[in-house]
VMD Tcl script that draws the C-alpha trace (Angstrom):
set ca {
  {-11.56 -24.43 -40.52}
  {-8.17 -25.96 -40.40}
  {-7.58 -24.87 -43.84}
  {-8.18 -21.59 -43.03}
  {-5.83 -21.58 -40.33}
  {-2.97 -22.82 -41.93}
  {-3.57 -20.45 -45.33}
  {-2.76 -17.77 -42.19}
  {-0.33 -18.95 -41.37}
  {1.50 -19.45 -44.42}
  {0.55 -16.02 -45.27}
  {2.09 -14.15 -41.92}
  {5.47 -16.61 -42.74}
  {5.92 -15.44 -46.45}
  {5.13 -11.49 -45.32}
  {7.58 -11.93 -42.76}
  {10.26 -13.68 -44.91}
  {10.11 -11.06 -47.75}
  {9.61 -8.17 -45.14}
  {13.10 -9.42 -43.87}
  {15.18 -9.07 -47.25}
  {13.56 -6.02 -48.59}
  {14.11 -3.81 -45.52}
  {17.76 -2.17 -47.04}
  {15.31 -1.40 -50.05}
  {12.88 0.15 -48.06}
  {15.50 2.97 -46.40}
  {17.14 3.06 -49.85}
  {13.71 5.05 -51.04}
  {14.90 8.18 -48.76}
  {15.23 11.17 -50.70}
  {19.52 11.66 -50.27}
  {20.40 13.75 -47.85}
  {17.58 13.30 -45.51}
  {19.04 10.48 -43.25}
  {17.48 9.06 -40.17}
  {18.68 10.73 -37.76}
  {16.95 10.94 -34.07}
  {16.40 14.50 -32.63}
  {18.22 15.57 -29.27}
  {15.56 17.29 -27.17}
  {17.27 18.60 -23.86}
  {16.01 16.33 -21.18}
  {13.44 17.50 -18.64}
  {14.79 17.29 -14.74}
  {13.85 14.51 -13.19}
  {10.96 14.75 -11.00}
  {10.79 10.99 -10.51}
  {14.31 11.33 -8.11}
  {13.15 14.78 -6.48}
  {9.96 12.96 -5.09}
  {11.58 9.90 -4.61}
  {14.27 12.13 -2.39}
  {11.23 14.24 -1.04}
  {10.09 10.74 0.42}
  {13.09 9.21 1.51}
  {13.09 12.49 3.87}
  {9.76 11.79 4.91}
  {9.97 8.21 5.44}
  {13.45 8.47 7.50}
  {12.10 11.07 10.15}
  {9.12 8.10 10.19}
  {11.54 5.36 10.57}
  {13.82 6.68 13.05}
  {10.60 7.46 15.18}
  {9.16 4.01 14.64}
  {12.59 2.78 15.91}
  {12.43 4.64 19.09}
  {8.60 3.77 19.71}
  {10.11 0.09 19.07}
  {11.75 0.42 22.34}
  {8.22 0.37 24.31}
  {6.29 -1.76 22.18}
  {8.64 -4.74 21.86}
  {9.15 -4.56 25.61}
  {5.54 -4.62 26.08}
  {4.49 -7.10 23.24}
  {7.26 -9.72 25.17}
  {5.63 -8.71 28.75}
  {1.97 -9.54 27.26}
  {3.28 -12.74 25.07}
  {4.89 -13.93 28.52}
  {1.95 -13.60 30.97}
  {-0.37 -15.27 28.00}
  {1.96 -18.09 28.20}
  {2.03 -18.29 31.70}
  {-2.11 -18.30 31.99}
  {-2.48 -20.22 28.87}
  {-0.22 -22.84 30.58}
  {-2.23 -22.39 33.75}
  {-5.62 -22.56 32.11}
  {-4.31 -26.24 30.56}
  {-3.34 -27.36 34.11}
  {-6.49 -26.54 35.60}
  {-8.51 -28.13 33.14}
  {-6.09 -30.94 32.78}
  {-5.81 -30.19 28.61}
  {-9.23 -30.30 27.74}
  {-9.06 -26.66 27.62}
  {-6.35 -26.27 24.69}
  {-8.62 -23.66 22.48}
  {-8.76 -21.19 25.13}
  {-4.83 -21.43 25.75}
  {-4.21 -21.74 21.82}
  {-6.58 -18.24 21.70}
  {-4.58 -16.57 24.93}
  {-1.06 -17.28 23.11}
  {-1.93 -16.36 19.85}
  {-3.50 -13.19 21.29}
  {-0.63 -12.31 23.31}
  {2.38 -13.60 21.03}
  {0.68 -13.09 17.39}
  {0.63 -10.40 15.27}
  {3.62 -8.32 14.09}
  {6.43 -8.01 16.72}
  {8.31 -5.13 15.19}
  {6.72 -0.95 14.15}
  {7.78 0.59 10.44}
  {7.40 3.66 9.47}
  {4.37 3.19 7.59}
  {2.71 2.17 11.26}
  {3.25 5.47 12.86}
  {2.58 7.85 9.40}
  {-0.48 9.30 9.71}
  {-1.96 9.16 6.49}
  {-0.97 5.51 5.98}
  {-1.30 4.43 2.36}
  {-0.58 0.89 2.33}
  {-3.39 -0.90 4.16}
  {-2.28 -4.04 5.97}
  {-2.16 -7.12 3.60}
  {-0.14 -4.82 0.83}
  {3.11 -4.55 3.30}
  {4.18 -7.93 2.64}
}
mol new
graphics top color blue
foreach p $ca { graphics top sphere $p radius 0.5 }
foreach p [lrange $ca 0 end-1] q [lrange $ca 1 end] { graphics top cylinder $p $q radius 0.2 }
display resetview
């Protein structure tokens, strides 16, 4: 089995070494006047950049809204982060710290989760679900 291995081997190495050297010869077989020459085909327009423009329009009239909806929801998310604190904090005083899961749940409830709307939030037909943002 080894053998047979190595005879590869050697075999792919010599094609490869005489493949090298003969390549001139190879284009040297062309009939004359028939030389390699690429053909210029006009190019297409790009549709890539007109969607990608199309959806840079799309997704700025989704951003700029997500921005102004950020004006609410951050103001609210620090409201609701605050008053968790304050009860989580209150629910560790009454039960003198035996309590901590509850107040660990309240904060991460209240302060958790993303802080900050993208366009892709507010866009009705979302395509990215929620673990493919980051």
């Amino acid at each position: 089995m080894m053998q047979g291995t190595r005879l590869v081997g050697l075999v792919m190495v010599v094609a490869i070494a005489l493949a090298g050297p003969l390549a001139p010869y190879a284009v040297a077989q062309q009939p004359p006047g028939q030389a390699m020459q690429p053909t210029l085909t006009p190019a297409p327009p790009d549709l890539y950049q007109q969607q990608l423009k199309q959806q840079a329009e799309e997704t700025s009239a989704y951003n700029t809204g997500a921005a102004i909806a950020n004006v609410v929801y951050v103001t609210g998310k620090a409201i609701v982060c605050g008053l968790g604190a304050i009860t989580g904090s209150g629910s560790l005083r009454v039960t003198f710290g035996s309590g901590y899961k509850a107040a660990a749940f309240i904060g991460r409830e209240g302060c958790g989760g993303r802080w900050i709307l993208h366009g892709e939030d507010i866009r009705p037909d979302g395509t990215l679900a929620d673990w493919e943002r980051y």
